[in-house]
Structures are given as structure tokens and as C-alpha cells.
C-alpha positions in Angstrom: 146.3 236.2 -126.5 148.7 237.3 -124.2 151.3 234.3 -123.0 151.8 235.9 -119.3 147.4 236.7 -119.2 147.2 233.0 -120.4 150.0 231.5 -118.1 148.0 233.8 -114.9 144.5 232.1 -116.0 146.5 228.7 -115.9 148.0 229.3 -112.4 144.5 230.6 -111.1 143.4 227.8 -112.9 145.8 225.4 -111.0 145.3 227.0 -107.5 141.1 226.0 -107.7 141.9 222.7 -108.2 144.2 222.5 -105.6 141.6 224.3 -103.0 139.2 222.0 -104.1 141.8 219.2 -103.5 142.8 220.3 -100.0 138.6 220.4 -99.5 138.3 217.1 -100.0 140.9 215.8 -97.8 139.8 217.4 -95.0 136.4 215.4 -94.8 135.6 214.3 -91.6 138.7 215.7 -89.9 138.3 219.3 -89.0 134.5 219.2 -89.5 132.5 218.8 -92.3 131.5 222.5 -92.4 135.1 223.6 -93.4 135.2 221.3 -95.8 132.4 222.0 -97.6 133.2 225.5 -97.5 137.1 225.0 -98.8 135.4 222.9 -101.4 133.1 225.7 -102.2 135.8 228.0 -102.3 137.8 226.3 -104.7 134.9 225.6 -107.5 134.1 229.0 -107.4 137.5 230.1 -108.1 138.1 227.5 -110.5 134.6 228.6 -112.4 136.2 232.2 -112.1 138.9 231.5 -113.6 137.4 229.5 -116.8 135.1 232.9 -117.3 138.0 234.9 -117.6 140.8 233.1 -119.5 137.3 231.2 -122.0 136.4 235.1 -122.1 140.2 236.9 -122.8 140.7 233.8 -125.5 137.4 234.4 -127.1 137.5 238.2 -126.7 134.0 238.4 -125.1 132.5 241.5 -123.5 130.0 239.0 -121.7 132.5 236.8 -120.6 134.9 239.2 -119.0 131.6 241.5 -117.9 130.9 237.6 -116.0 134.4 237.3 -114.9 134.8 240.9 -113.4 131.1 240.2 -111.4 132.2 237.4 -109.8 135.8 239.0 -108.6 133.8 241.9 -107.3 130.8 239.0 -105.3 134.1 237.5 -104.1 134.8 240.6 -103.0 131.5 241.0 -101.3 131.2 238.0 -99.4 134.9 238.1 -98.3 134.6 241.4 -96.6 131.0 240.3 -95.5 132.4 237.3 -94.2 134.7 239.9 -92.3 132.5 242.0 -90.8 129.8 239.2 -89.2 132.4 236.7 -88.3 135.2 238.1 -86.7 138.6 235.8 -85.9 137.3 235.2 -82.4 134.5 233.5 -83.7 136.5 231.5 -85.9 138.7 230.6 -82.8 135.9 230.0 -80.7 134.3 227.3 -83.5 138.0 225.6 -83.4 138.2 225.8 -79.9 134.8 224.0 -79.3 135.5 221.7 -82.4 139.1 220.6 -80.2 136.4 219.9 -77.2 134.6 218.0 -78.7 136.9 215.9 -80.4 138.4 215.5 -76.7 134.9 214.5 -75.6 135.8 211.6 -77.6 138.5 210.8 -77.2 137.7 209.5 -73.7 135.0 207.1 -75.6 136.7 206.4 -79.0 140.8 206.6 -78.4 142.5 208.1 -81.5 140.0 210.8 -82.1 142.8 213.3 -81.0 145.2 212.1 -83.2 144.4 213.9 -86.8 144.4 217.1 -84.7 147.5 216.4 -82.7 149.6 215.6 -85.4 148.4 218.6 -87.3 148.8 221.0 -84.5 152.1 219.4 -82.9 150.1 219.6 -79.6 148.7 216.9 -76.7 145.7 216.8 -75.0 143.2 219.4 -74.4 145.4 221.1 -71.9 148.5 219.5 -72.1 150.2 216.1 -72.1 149.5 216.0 -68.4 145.7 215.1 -69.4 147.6 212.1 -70.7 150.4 211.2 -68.4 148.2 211.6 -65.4 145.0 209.5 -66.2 144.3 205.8 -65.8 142.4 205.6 -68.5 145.6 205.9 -70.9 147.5 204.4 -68.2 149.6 207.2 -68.2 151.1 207.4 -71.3 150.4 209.4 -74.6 149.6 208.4 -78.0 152.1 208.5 -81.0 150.3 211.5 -82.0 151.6 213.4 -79.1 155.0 213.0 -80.5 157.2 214.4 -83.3 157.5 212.4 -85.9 155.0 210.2 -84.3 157.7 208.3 -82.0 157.6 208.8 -78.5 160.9 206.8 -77.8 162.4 209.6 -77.2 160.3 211.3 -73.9 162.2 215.0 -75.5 159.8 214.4 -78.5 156.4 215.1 -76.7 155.0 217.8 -77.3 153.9 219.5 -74.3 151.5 222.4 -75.4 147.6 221.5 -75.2 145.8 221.2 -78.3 
């Protein structure tokens, strides 16, 4: 077999496993829906991948016929995917996911902070929702800072979340 086909089949290989890695990371912090689906995502290309370097190695009709099918479903569902869930949807889910992890917040302090530190951003609407309420007595979290200090008052970051 070809070392540069074998050596793409490895990298495609590589980059599944990562996806899936990255998948299960992200439990519980952006949602469990995302992560299910980044998990999804990343078996399928791994599974993809095994058909077609298993089918290049082997020289099998069957196995590339397989391999070449599920490029062209991934095809499929990406532009599908496309077409009934445009990106102001998928802000509008992040948006409301930010909400409610605000709605929290107020309840359970810290539930900001994977999202803050992610984002570089404080608050919902700024780091005024932090600075001017009793209830954080009117300071912000670690999370609302670069590096995680807030020694420094030029290290909040003052966009909202």
C-alpha cells in the first residue's frame, strides 16, 4: 500500500480519536447534547476511517464501496444539518444555554465559571452584573479574570458572556 494513503488513514485515524476525546471532556459543561453529538461525530469518523484504510490494505471492493457511502452520508447530513439549522439557531441554543447557566449562578455560585474562562467574558451582560450586586458583594469571580487573577483590576474582562 501506498505510505502517504496509509500515513492519511492514520492522521484521519488520529483526528477521530481526538474528536471523540474533546466529546468527552465537554460532559456536563456546554450541555450534554453537544457532547453527545461531538462524541458521535468522532466514532463515526473514526469507524470511517478503519473502512477505508482495513479496505485500501486489504484491496476490497466492499470495503472502499462502505468507505465511499459513508463519506457521501456525511455528506448528507452535514449539508442537511445546514439547511434546517442555520447558525442563528445554533446561536440562539448558546445564547439560552449562557441564560440558563446565569439562572444559576444566582443559586449555585461558580456555575459561570467553565463558560467564563472559556469565553474570556463576565456576567451575562457584563462585569457590571457582578460589580454592582450584593449578592457577590460586588466583586467578580476568578473566572472573570485573565489568567484567573483578579489582582490586577486591568485583568477583568469586561464583555458579557
Amino acid at each position: 500500500m501506498n505510505v502517504r494513503l496509509e500515513s492519511a488513514f492514520t492522521l484521519i485515524k488520529m483526528v477521530g480519536i481526538l474528536v471523540i476525546g474533546v466529546g468527552a471532556l465537554n460532559f456536563g459543561e456546554f450541555g450534554n447534547w453537544f457532547a453527545i453529538g461531538i462524541l458521535v461525530v468522532g466514532v463515526y469518523i473514526f469507524l470511517t476511517s478503519l473502512f477505508g484504510s482495513y479496505g485500501a490494505v486489504r484491496q476490497s471492493p466492499r470495503m472502499l464501496w462502505m468507505y465511499v457511502s459513508f463519506l457521501l452520508a456525511l455528506l448528507v447530513v452535514y449539508v442537511t444539518a445546514i439547511i434546517l439549522y442555520p447558525e442563528d439557531a445554533i446561536k440562539k441554543a448558546g445564547i439560552q444555554d449562557v441564560e440558563d447557566h446565569w439562572k444559576l449562578e444566582e443559586t449555585h455560585p461558580g456555575s459561570m465559571d467553565s463558560i467564563q474562562t472559556s469565553f474570556q467574558c463576565c456576567g451575562l451582560d457584563g462585569a457590571a452584573d457582578y460589580l454592582n450586586s450584593e449578592v457577590w458583594n460586588h466583586t467578580a469571580p476568578n473566572s472573570c479574570c485573565k489568567e484567573n487573577s483578579c489582582v490586577n483590576p486591568q485583568n477583568l474582562n469586561r464583555e458579557g458572556c
